[in-house]
VOTORDO-804609 format. One record per residue: x, y, z of N, C-alpha, C in turn; residue in three letters. Coordinates in steps of 0.1 Angstrom, whole numbers, plus 5000, padded with zeros to 4 digits. Each point is the difference from the previous one (the first is absolute). Layout:
XYZXYZXYZALA/...
END
This chain:
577360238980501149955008501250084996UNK/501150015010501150074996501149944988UNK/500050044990500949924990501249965005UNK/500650055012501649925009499249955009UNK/499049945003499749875006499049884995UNK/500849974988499049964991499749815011UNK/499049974998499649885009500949884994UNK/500549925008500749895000499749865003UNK/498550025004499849875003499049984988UNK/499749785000499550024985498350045007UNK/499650005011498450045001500250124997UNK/500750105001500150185002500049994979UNK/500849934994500449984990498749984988UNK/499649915007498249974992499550105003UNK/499650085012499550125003499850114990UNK/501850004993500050104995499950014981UNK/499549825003499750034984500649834992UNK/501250025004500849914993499649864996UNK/499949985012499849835005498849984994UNK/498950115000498849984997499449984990UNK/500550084994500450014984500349884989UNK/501049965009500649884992499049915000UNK/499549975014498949915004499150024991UNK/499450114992498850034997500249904984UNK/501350044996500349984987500049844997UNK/500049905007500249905002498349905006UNK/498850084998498849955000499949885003UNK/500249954989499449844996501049935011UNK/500950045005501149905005499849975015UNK/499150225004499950005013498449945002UNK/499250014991498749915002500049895004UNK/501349904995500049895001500549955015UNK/500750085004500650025013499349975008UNK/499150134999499150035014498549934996UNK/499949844992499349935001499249915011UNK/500850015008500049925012499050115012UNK/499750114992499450105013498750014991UNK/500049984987498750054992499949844993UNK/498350104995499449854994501449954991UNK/499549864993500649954992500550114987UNK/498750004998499750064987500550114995UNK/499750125008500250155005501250044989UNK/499750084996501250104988500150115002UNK/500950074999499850155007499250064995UNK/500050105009499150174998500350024988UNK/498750094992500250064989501950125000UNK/499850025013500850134997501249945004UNK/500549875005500949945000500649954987UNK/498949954997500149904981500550144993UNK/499450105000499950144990501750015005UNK/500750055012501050035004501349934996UNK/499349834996501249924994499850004985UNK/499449994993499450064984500750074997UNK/500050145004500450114998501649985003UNK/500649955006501249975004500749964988UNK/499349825001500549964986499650074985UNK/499050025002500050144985501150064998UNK/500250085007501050114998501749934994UNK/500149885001501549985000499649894989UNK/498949954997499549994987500350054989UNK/498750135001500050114991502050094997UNK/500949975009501350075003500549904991UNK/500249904999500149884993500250044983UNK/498449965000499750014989500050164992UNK/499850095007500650144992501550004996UNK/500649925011501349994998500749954990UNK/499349894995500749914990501349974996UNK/500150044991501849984997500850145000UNK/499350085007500450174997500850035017UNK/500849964999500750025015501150134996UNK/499850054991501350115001499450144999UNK/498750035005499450125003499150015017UNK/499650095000499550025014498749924997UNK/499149995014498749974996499350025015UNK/498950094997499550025013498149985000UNK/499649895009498350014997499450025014UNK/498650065000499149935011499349914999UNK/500449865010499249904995498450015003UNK/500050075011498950025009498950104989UNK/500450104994499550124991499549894988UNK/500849864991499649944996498849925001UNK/500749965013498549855005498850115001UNK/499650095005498850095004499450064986UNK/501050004992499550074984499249854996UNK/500949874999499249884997499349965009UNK/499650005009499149965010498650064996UNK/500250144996498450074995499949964985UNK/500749954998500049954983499449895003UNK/500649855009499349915005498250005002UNK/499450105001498750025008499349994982UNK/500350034993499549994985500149904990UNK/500849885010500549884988499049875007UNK/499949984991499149824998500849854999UNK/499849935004500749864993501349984998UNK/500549974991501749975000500550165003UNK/499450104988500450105005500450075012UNK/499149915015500150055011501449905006UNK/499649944998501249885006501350024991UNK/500350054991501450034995500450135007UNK/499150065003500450145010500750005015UNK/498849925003500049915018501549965002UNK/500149914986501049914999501250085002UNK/500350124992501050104991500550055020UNK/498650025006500850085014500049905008UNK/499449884998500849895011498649985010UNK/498850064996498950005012499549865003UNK/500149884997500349875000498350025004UNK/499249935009498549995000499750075008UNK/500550164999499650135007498450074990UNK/499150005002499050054991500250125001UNK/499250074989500150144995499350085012UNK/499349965008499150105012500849995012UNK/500349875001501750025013501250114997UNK/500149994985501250034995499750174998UNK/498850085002499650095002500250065013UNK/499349905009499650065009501350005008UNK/501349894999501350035004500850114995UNK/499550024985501150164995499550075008UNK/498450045003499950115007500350025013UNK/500349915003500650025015501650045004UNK/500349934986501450045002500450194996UNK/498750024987500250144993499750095012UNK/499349955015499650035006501350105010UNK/500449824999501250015017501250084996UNK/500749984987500650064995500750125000UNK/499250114999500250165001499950045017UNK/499149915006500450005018500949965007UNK/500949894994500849975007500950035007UNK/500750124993501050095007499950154998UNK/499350075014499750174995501950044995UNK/500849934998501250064997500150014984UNK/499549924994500149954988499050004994UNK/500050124988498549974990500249954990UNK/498349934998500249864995498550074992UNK/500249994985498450004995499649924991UNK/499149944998499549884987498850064997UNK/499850034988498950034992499949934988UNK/498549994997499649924990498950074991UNK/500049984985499450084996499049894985UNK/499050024994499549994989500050084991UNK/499850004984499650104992499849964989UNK/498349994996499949934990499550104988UNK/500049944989499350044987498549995001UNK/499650164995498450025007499049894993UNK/500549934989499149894997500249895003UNK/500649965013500449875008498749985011UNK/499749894998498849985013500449915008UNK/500850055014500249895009499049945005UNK/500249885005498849955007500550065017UNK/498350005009500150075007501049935012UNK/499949865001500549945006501749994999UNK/500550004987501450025008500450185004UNK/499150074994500250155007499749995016UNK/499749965002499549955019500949974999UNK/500849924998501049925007501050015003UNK/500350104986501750064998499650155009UNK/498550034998500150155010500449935017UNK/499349965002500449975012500849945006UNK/500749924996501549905003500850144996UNK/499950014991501450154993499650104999UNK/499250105005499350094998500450084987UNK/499749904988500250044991498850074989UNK/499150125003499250034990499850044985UNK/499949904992500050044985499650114998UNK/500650084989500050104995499850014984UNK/498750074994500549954991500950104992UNK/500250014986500850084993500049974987UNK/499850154990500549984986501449914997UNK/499649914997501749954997500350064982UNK/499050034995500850074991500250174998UNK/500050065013500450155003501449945000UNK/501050114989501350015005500949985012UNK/498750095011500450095011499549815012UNK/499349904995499549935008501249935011UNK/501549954988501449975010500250055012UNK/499850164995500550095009499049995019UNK/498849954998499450035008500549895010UNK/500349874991500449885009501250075007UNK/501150074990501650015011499450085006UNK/499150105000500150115015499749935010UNK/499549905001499149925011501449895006UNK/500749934990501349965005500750125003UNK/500650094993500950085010499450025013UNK/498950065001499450055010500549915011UNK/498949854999500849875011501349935000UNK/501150064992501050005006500850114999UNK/499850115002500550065007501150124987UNK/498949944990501450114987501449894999UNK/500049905008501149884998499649954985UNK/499049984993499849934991498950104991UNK/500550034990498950084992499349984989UNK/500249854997499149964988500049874997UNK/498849945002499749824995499949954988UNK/499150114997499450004985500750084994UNK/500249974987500550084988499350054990UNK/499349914993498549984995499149914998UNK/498549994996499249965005499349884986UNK/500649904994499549964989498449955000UNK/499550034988498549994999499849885006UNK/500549874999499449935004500049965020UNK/500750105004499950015014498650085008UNK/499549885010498650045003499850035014UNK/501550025010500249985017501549975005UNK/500150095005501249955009499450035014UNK/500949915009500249985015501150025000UNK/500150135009501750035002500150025020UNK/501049955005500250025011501550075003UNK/500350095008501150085007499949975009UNK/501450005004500549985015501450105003UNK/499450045013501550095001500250015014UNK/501249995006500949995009501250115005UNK/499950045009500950105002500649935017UNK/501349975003500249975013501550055003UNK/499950035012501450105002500849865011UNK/500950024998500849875009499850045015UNK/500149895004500149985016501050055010UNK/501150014987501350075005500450034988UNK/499950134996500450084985501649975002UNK/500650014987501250044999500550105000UNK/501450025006500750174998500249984991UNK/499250204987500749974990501750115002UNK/500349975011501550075001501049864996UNK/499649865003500449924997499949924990UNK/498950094990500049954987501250024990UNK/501249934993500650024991499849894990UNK/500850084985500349914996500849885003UNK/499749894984500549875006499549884993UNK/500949924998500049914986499049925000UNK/499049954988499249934999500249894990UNK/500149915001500449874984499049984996UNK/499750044986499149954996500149904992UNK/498849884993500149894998500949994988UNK/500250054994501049964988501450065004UNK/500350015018501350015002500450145003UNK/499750084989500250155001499750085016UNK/501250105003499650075012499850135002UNK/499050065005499350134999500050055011UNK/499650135003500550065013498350045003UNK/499349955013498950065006500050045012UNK/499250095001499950085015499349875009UNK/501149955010499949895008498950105016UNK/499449965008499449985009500949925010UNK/499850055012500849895010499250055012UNK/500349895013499550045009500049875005UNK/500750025018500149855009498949975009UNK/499949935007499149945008499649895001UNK/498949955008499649914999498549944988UNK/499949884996500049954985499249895003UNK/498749954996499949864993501049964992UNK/500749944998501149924994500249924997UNK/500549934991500749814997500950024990UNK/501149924998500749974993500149854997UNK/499249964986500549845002500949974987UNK/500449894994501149974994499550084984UNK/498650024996499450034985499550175000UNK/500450025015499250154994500650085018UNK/499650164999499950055016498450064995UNK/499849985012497950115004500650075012UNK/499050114998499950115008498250035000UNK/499850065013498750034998499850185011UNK/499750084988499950145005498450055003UNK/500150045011498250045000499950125000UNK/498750024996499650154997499050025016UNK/499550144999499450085010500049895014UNK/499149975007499749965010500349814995UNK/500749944992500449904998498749914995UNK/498950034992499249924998500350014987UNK/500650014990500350024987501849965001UNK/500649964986501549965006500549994983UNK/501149994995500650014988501249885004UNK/499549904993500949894999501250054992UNK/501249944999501050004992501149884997UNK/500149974991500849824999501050064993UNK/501249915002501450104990500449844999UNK/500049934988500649874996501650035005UNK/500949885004500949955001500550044984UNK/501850105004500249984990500549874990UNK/500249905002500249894994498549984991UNK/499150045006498649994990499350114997UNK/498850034997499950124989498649995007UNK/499450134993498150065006499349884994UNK/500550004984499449914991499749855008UNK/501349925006500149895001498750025017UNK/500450115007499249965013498550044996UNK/499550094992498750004999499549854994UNK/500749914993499649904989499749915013UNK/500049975015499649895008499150135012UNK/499350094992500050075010498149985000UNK/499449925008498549985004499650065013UNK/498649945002499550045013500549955013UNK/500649864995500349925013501350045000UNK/501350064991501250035005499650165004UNK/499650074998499850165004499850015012UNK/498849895007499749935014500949985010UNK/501249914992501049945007500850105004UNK/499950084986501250135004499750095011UNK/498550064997499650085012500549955015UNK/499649885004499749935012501849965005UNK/500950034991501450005004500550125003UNK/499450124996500650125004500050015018UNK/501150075002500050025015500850135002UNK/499450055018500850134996501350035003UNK/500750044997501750004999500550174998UNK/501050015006500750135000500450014986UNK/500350124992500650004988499950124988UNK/500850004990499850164995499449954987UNK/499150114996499449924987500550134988UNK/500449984990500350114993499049944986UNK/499750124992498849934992499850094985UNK/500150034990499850144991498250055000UNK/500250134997499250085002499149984983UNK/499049944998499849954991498650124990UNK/499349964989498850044997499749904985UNK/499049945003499449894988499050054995UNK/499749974990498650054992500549864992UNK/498549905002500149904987498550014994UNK/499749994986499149964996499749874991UNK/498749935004500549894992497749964998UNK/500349934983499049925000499849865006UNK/499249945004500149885007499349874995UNK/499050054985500049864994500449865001UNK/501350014997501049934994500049905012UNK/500750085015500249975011498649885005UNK/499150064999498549975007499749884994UNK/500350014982499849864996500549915004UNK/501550005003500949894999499549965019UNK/499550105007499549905018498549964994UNK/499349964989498949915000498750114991UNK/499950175002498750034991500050014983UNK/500749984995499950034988498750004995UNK/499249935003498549984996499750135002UNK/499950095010499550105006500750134986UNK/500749984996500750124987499349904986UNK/499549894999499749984987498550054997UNK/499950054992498650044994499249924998UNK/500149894995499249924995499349845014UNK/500750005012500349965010499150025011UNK/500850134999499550085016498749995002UNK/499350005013498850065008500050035011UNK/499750184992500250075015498150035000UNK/499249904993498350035005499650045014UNK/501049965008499050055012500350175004UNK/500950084990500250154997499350074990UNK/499549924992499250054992498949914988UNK/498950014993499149924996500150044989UNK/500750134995500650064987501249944993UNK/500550064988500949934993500949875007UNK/500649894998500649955003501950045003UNK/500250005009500850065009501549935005UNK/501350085000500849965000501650025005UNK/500749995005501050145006501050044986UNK/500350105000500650024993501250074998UNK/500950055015500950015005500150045015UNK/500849955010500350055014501650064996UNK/500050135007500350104999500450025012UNK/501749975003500950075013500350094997UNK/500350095015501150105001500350055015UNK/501049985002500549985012500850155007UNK/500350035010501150105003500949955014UNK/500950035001500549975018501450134998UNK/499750075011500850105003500550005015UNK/501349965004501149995008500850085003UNK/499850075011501150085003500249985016UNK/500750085008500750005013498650015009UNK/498750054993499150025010499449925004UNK/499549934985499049875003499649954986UNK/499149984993500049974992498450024992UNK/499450024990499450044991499249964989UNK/498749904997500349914992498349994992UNK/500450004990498149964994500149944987UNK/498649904998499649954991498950014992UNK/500049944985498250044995499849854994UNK/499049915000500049934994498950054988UNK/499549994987498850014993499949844994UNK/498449985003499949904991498850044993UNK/500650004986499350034987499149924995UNK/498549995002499449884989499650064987UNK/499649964994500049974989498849944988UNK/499050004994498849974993500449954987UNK/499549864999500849944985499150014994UNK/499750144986499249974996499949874999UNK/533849425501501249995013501050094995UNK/500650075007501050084996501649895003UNK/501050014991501649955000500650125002UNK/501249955004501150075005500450114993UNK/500249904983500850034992499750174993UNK/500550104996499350114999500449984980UNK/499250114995500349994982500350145000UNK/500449964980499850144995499549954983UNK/498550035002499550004986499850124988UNK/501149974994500250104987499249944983UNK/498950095001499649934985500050084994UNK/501050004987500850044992500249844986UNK/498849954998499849974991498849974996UNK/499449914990498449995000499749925013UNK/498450085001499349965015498850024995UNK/499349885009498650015002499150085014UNK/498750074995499550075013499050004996UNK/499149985016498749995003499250065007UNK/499350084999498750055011499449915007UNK/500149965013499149915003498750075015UNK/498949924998499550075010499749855009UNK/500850045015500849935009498849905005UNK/498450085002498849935005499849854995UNK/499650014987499949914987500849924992UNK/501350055000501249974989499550034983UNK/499050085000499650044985501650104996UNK/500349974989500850104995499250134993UNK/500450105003499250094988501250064991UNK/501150005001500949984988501049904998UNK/500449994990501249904999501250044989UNK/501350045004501050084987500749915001UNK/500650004986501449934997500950114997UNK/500850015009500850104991501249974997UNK/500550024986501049954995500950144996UNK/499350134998500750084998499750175004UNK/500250055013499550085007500050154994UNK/500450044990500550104998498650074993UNK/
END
């Protein structure tokens, strides 16, 4: 569609993503709804339930990485996450499996729905927009004296086409083989998971995701200048601002302004929230769930207006222990706890760190972005009148969203762009 005639009505509006989206993220609410057309009983589709999961995961896990650390950047994929634990999922037993289930929100989604939904989405994904490449890879590599059982290798091969590999983990050179395999799937954006390989590590599952999308309407960078940015402790810095008018998904309400920018053929889109200065990133991420993200989407509309924005580049790395315990698995990191028996009939088994690293690169064209997750185990012994002008030039939040589904596949806080 022509980006100066963006649709105005709310059917053209769902159409294009928005409306739909929000809808998607709000499941349990719209189930109940459309009760009166389906059995009593009826709960959604796997890939409905998986699409609201995934939703609330992400602003979970954002959450809880977050903690009390609001005065640095922070950027994850929630999606690169859930897919790393989801094949980790296929190897756990008993509480073990249900503090996992629990950790991504799969409420009484089983592990063979909850497969056969990733694959569909790992599917749709990279097709959705020939404008926008989109790649998810998934990988195994164990220690040559690990014996998986054959059954969860089935399962992770074909939900994730992920084929174990095995490997000396005590060759120096063994790290190295894992990052060529991540750089490679993202693109030289990310060059190393692993650092080294301690004896008692017997497997990782590692997944990459990488994204490349050029805007729907690039910006002139004739129109890029400097231009002041506040960052959270007040101080003002000078960054190469982005600008460019037109027409906008938009809202402005009393706690925050949204904007919604789409990439290639508009199946892919980069949220942006800029808190009210009277309140802070800190304060709006702290009420920020599935059902307000929902609300927010489904209020955007499109409106004339100039958006000016800085030219950013993030690199965050983070372990996610810490995080993962505090949404419900900690069982899943204790040694003495854990069962991941249905991955293996050998030593007793246990995670032993998940392992982010993120990138998002921003400029006038479009934007740039990949992830690695590794998880390590371990062997114990309507459009208004009114027209705007959105200047964000302090901390802001931004999102990848893909418009079909409302899955996010990134989520940044940025507090300090430089």
């Amino acid at each position: 569609m022509d980006w100066l005639n963006f649709p105005c009505s709310r059917r053209e509006l769902a159409r294009a993503g928005l409306v739909a989206g929000a809808t998607l993220a709000a499941i349990p609410l719209a189930a109940r709804a459309a009760g009166e057309h389906s059995p009593a009983k009826a709960g959604p589709t796997p890939d409905a339930a998986l699409t609201a999961a995934n939703l609330d995961f992400a602003f979970r896990l954002q959450s809880a990485v977050m903690g009390n650390r609001a005065s640095s950047n922070l950027l994850l994929s929630p999606l690169s996450v859930s897919i790393a634990l989801a094949m980790v999922l296929n190897g756990a037993r008993g509480s073990t499996r249900q503090a996992i289930a629990s950790a991504l929100g799969l409420g009484a989604l089983s592990t063979a729905d909850l497969n056969q939904a990733n694959a569909r989405l790992l599917a749709a994904l990279p097709a959705r927009d020939p404008k926008v490449q989109v790649e998810i890879a998934d990988s195994l590599w164990q220690r040559q004296d690990l014996a998986l059982l054959p059954g969860f290798v089935a399962a992770v091969g074909k939900a994730y086409g992920a084929v174990p590999t095995r490997l000396n983990f005590a060759d120096p050179g063994a790290p190295a083989v894992i990052n060529a395999w991540v750089s490679k799937h993202t693109h030289g954006l990310i060059a190393k998971i692993i650092d080294q390989i301690p004896p008692e590590m017997v497997l990782f599952l590692v997944n990459a995701l990488y994204f490349k999308g050029p805007w729907a309407a690039p910006f002139d960078p004739s129109a890029t200048a400097p231009g002041p940015f506040t960052l959270q402790g007040g101080a003002v810095v000078k960054m190469p601002m982005m600008s460019q008018a037109g027409r906008f998904a938009y809202t402005r309400q009393s706690a925050y302004e949204a904007i919604s920018l789409p990439y290639g053929s508009e199946r892919f889109s980069m949220y942006l929230v800029l808190p009210a200065k009277s309140s802070s990133l800190r304060a709006w991420l702290s009420g920020l769930t599935a059902r307000s993200w929902a609300g927010m989407v489904a209020g955007l509309s499109p409106q004339r207006g100039t958006i000016s924005m800085p030219k950013f580049n993030l690199r965050y790395t983070t372990t996610l222990n810490s995080a993962l315990s505090t949404l419900g698995m900690g069982i899943a990191f204790d040694a003495r706890r854990a069962d991941f028996s249905a991955m293996s009939r050998g030593p007793q088994l246990s995670i032993s760190e998940v392992r982010h690293a993120a990138v998002m690169q921003v400029d006038e064209q479009g934007t740039r972005a990949a992830a690695v997750t590794s998880v390590g185990i371990r062997a114990t012994a309507i459009e208004v009148a009114n027209s705007f002008t959105m200047t964000i030039n302090r901390p802001f939040f931004g999102a990848i969203r893909d418009e079909t589904t409302g899955t996010l596949l990134f989520a940044a806080s940025v507090v300090d762009p430089r």
